[in-house]
MARLORO-288874 format. One record per residue (C-alpha): chain; z negated, x negated, y negated. Coordinates in steps of 0.2 Angstrom, whole numbers, plus 5000, padded with zeros to 4 digits. Layout:
% residues N
 chain    w    u    v
     A    Z    X    Y
...
This chain:
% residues 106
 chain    w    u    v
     A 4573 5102 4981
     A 4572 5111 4995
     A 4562 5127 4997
     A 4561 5132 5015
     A 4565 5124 5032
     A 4576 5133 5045
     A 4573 5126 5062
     A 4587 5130 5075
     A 4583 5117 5088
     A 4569 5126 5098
     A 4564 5142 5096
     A 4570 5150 5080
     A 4561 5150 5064
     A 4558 5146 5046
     A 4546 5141 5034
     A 4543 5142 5015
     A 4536 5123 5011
     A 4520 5121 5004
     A 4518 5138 5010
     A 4512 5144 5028
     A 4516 5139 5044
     A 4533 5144 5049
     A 4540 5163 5057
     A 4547 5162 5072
     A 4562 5173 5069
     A 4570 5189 5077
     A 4589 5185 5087
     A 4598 5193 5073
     A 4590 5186 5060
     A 4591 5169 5068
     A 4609 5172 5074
     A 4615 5177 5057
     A 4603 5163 5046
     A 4610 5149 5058
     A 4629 5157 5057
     A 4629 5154 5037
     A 4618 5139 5038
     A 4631 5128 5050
     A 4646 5137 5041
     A 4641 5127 5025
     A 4652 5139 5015
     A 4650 5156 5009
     A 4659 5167 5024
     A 4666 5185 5022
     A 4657 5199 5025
     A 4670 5208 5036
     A 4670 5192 5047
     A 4651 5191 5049
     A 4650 5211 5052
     A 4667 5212 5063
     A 4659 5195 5072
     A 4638 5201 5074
     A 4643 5220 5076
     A 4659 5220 5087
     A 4656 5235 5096
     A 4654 5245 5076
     A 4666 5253 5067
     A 4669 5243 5052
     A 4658 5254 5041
     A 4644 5255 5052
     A 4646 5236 5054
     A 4643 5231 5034
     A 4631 5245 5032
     A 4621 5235 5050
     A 4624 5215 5038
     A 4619 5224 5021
     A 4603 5230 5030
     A 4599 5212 5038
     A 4604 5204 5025
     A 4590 5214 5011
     A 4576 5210 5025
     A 4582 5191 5024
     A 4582 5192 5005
     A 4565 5200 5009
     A 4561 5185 5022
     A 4566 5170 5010
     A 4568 5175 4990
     A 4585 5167 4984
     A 4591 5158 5002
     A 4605 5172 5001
     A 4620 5170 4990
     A 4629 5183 4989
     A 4642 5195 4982
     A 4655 5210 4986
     A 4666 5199 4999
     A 4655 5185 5004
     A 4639 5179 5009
     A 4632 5161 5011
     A 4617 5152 5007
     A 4610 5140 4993
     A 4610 5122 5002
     A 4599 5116 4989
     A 4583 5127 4996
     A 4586 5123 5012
     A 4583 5111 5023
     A 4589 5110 5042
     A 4585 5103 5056
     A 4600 5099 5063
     A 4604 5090 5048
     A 4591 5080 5050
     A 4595 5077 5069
     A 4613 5073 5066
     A 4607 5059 5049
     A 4594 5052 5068
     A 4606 5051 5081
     A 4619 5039 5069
């Protein structure tokens, strides 16, 4: 059952159901949330670092992802999978609304 709801279409945001209304959310975070969410497999972290931080040398680039990705963890509890080379997120506790305009328009 899914836990929050990550809107793409329109302005940015997500919301934790049954919770409050949804937080609009900041270009990275929505840049980065959206990345993972219509990649629909974990990615790895010197691609997502190397592709949101091109200008970075590649330390400074996964030290800029580690740092997003703790105030995402933050932002929605258990969203972001995770380990040493890849980063993802759990399909199950999400739902997204370009899924559910895709499942409309066929």
């Amino acid at each position: 059952m899914s836990q929050f709801k990550l809107h793409l279409l329109g302005p940015a945001s997500i919301e934790a159901l049954g919770g409050s209304s949804g937080k609009t959310l900041n270009p990275s975070f929505a840049g980065l949330l959206a990345y993972l969410a219509l990649q629909g497999k974990p990615v790895a972290r010197d691609h997502l670092a190397s592709l949101f931080w091109p200008r970075a040398e590649s330390a400074k680039a996964r030290h800029s992802l580690r740092q997003l990705l703790s105030r995402l963890r933050k932002a929605a509890p258990g969203l972001i999978v995770a380990d040493n080379e890849r980063v993802g997120l759990d399909a199950s506790l999400m739902e997204l609304d370009v899924d559910r305009f895709e499942r409309e328009i066929r």
